[in-house]
C-alpha positions in Angstrom: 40.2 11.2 -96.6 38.5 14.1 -94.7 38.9 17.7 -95.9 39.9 20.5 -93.9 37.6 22.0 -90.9 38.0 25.7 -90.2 39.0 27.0 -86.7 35.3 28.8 -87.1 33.4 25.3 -87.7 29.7 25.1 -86.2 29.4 22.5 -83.4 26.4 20.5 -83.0 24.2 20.6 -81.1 23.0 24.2 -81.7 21.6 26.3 -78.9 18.1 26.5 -78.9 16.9 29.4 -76.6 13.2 28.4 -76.2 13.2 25.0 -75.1 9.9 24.3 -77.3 11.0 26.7 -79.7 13.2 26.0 -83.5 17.1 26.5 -83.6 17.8 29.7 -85.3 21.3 29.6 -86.3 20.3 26.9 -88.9 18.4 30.1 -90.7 21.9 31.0 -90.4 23.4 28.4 -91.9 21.2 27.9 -94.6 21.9 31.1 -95.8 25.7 30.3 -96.1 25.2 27.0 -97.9 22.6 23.8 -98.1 25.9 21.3 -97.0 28.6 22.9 -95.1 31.7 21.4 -92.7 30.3 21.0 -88.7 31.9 19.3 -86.2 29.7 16.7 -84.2 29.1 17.0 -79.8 32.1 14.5 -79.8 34.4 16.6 -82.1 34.5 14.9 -85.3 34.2 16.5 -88.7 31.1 16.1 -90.3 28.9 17.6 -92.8 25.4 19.1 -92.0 22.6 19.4 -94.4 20.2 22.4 -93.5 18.1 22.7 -96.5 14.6 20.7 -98.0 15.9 19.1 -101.2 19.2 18.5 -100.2 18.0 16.5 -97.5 15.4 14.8 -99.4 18.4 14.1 -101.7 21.0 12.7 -99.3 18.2 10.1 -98.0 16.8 9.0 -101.0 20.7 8.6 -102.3 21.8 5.1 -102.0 25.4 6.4 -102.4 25.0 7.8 -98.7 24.5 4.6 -96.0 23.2 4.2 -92.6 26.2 2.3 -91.6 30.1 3.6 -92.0 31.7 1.2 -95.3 33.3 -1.7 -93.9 31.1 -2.0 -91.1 29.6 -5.6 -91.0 25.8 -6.1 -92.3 23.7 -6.0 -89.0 20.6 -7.3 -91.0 18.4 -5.0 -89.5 16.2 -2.2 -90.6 19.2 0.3 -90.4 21.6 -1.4 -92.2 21.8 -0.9 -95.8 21.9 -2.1 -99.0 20.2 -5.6 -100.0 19.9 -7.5 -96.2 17.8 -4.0 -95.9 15.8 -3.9 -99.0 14.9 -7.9 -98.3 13.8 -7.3 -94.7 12.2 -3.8 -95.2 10.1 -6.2 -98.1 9.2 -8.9 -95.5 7.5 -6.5 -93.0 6.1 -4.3 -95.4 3.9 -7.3 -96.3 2.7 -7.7 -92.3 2.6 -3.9 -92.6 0.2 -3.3 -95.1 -1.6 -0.1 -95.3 -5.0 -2.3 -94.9 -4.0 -3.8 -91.9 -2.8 -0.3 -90.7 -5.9 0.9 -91.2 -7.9 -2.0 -89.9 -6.2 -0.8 -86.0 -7.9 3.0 -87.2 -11.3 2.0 -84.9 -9.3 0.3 -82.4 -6.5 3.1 -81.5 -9.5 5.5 -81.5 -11.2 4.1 -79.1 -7.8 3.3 -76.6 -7.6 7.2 -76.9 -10.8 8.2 -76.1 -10.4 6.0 -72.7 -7.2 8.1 -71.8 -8.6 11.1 -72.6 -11.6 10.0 -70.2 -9.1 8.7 -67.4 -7.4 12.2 -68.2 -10.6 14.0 -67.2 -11.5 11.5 -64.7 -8.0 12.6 -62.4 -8.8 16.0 -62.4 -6.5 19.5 -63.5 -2.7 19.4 -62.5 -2.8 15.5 -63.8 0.4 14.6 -66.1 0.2 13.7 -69.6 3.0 12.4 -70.4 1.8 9.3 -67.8 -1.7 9.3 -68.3 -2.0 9.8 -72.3 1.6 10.4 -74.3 3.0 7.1 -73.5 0.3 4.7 -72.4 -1.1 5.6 -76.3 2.0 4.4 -78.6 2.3 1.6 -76.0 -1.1 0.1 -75.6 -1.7 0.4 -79.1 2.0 -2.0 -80.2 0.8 -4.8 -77.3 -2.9 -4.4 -78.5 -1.3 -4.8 -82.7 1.4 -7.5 -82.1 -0.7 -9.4 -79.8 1.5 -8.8 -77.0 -0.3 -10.0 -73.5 1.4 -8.5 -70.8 0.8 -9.4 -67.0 3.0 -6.7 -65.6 2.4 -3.7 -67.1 4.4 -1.8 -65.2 7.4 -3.6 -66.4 6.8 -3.6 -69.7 6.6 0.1 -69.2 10.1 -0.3 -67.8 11.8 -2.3 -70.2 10.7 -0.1 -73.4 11.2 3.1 -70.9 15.1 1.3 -70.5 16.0 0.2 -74.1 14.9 3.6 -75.1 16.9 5.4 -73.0 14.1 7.1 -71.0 14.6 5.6 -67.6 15.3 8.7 -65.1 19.5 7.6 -63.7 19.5 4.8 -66.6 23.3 3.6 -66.6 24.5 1.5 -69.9 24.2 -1.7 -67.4 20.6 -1.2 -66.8 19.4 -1.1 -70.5 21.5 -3.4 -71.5 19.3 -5.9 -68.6 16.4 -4.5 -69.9 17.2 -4.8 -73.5 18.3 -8.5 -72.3 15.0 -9.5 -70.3 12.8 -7.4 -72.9 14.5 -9.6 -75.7 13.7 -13.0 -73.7 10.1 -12.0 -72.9 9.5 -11.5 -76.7 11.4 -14.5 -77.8 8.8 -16.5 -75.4 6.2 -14.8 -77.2 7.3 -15.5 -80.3 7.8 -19.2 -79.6 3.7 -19.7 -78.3 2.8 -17.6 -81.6 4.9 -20.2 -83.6 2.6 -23.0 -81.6 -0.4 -21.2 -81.7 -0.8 -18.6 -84.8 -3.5 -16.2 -84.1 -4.5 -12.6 -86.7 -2.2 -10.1 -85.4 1.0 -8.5 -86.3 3.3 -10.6 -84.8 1.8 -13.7 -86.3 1.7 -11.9 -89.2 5.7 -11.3 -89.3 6.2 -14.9 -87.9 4.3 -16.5 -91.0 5.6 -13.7 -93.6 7.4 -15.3 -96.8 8.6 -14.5 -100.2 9.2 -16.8 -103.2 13.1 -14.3 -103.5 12.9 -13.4 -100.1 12.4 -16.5 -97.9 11.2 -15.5 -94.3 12.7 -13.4 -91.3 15.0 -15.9 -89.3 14.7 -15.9 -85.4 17.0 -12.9 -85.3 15.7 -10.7 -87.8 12.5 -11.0 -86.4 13.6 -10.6 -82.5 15.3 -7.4 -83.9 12.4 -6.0 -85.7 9.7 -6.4 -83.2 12.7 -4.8 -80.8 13.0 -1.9 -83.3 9.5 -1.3 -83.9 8.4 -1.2 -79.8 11.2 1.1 -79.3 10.8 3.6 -82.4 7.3 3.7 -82.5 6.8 4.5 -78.7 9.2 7.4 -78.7 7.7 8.8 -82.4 4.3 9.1 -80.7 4.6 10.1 -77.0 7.1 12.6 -77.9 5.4 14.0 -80.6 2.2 14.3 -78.8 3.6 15.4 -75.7 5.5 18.4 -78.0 2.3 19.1 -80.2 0.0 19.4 -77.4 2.7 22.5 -76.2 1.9 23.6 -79.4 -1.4 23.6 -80.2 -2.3 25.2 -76.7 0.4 28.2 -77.7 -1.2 28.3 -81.1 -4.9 28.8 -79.8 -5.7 26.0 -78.5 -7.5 22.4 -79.1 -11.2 23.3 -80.4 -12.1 22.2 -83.7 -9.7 19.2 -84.0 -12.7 17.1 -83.6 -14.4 18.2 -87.4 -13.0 16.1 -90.4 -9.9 16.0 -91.1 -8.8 19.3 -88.7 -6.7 16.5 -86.4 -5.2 14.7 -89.2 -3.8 18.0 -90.9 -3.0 19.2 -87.2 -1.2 16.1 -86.6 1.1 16.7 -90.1 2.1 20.0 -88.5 3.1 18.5 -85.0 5.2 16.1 -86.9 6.7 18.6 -88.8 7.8 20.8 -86.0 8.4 18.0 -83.4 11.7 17.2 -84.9 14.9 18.3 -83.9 13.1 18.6 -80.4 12.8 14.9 -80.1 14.6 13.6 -83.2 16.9 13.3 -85.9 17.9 11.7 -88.9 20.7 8.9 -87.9 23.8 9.5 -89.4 24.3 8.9 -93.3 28.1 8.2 -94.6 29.8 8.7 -98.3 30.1 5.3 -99.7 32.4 6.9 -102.6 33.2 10.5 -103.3 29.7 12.7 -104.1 29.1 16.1 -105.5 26.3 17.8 -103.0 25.0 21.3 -103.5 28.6 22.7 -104.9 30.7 20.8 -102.4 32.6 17.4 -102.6 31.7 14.9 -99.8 34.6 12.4 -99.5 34.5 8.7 -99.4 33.5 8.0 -95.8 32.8 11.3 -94.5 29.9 11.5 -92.2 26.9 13.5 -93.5 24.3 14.8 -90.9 20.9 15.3 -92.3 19.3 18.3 -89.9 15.3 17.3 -90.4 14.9 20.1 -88.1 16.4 22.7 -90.8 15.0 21.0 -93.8 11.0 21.2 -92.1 11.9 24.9 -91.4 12.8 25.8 -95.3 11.2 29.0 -96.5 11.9 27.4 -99.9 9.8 24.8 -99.0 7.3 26.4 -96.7 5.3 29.6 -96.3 6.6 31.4 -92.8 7.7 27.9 -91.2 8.4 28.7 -88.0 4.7 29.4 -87.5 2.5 26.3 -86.0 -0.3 26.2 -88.8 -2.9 23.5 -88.0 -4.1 23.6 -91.0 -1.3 23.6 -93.6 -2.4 21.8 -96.6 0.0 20.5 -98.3 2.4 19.4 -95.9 5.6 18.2 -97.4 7.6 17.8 -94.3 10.5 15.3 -93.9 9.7 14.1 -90.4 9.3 10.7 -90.7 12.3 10.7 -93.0 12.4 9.8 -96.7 13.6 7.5 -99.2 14.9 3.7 -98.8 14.8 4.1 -94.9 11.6 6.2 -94.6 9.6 5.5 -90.9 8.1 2.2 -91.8 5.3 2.8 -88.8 4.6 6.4 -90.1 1.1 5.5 -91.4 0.1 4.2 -87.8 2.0 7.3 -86.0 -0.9 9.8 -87.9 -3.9 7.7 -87.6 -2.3 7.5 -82.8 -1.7 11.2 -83.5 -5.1 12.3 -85.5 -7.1 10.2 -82.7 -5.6 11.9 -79.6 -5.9 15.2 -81.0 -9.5 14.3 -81.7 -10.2 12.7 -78.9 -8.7 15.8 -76.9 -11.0 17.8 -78.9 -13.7 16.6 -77.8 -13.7 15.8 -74.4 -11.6 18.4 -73.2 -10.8 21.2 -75.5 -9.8 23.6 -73.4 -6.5 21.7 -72.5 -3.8 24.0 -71.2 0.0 23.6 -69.4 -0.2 24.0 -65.5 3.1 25.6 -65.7 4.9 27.6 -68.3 6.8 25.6 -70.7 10.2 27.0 -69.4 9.6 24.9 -65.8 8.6 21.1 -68.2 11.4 18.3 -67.5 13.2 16.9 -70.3 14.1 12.9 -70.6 17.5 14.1 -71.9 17.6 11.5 -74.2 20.3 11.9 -76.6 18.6 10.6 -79.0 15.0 11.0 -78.9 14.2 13.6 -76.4 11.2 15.1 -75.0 9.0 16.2 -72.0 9.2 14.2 -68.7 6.0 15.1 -67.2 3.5 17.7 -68.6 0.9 19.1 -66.2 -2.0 20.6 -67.3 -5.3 21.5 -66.9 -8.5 22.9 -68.5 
């Protein structure tokens, strides 16, 4: 069942006249209604949710799943209901916050060195290349224990699953998804022979007296997911923040306590809808949400973008406050399906930013930020290159 949509229905995606910039008309919306009828870039009806706590309700609502009903359990970390809950359980013991924190000294370090090789090739140098990407990327070989002879290709394939590779056709990541998927599954197989302390070996050996253990599948899938997800969180996010921070005055003082952690809250908070959004949510019966009726099945859109740009929720949001203390953004998501790597995405950000700080804190673009390429990803977008200089 799917209620009427009005000749005058939004489309999404909304224009966004500053390419680094917020999307205004969802000020617009939100001041019509928290949840009102859209229509999706392929036409479909959908509902969009533009405020704070009606997003944070939708997510945390286990009436509202990641997967239309009917659709067969993928077993995967967006599926729903209990395959979810028992395999978000099993990696959230591999994935403990002491672990996590365990890889602080480590990922510190790895950005320091591409901050120095940063420095090292000189003003006009890109990034995107030489810090954004190699960051999330070195530090997921370095914590699953990945060994990886050609670089360059592993580049490649996560470049290709993710959708980033420059002319990618749907042929082209589905090989790399293909080849990506074998090189892990040999991987996998010599951790099985050989167990060792890192994350991998961690999942591979991870049991519960309810929950059993991940089966070859589940656990090809999740290290898949978790490459994928956690290199475009970072790389885009620092890519976008560093755009920011230089418009907002600049990188000095990220270096003292707890300036880049709080620094990199804000980039989160204002990275998404530039790089990210919520996947799709669907009714699983009918719900009552913010005065409207949401039919069984209907697809709900929750705008992360809108709800992190709430005046309800925070003071003049569309201004990049490095210091904005609390934070109660929704950028890694919330509830049941809430970014399971978010913990290690601050402690990447926080070090760069530091790092950055440090070495070269007087970091700025080499062009204005109208002339910086865009992936186009459709679903995780952000810078191309970025030049700059200091």
């Amino acid at each position: 069942m799917t209620s009427e949509v009005l000749v005058d229905t939004p489309t999404l995606l909304l224009d966004r006249p500053v390419a680094f910039g917020p999307t205004p008309a969802y000020a617009e919306l939100r001041a019509v209604a928290p949840a009102m009828r859209v229509l999706t870039p392929a036409g479909e009806p959908a509902w969009a949710v533009v405020d704070a706590a009606t997003a944070r309700q939708v997510l945390s609502d286990e009436r509202f799943l990641m997967t239309p009903p009917g659709s067969p359990d993928t077993g995967s970390l967006h599926s729903d209901g209990p395959s979810h809950a028992r395999l978000r359980r099993l990696v959230a013991r591999a994935f403990t916050p002491r672990a996590v924190e365990g890889l602080r000294p480590w990922v510190a370090q790895h950005a320091a060195d591409l901050v120095e090789d940063l420095e090292r090739r000189g003003p006009g140098s890109d990034f995107v290349a030489t810090v954004a990407r190699p960051l999330p990327l070195g530090v997921t070989e370095h914590m699953l224990g990945i060994r990886v002879a050609d670089r360059r290709k592993f580049h490649h394939w996560t470049d290709a699953v993710s959708g980033l590779t420059a002319g990618a056709t749907g042929s082209d990541a589905e090989r790399a998804w293909e080849e990506f998927a074998g090189f892990l599954g040999g991987v996998i197989a010599e951790k099985r022979a050989e167990p060792g302390e890192d994350l991998l070996c961690h999942l591979i050996a991870v049991r519960d007296t309810d929950d059993g253990r991940l089966d070859d599948r589940e656990l090809l899938t999740t290290v898949l997911a978790l490459v994928a997800g956690g290199y475009l969180t970072v790389a885009n996010a620092l890519s976008i923040g560093i755009v920011k921070i230089v418009a907002a005055g600049g990188l000095a003082g990220l270096d003292e306590p707890g300036a880049a952690a709080r620094a990199a809250e804000e980039v989160v908070r204002l990275q998404i809808g530039l790089s990210g959004e919520a996947f799709p949510r669907w009714a699983r019966e009918e719900v009552q949400l913010a005065g409207v009726t949401i039919a069984a099945g209907e697809q709900v859109l929750v705008r992360l973008e809108a709800a992190n740009h709430d005046p309800a929720r925070f003071v003049d949001p569309e201004r990049f406050d490095r210091d904005r203390d609390p934070n109660p953004h929704v950028g890694f998501g919330h509830g049941p399906h809430h970014c399971i790597g978010a913990s290690l995405a601050r402690i990447e950000l926080a070090a760069a930013l530091a790092a950055l700080a440090r070495r070269l804190s007087g970091l700025a673009l080499a062009c204005p930020p109208e002339e910086v390429p865009w992936t186009g990803n459709p679903l995780d977008d952000g810078p191309a290159s970025l030049p700059v200089t200091w």
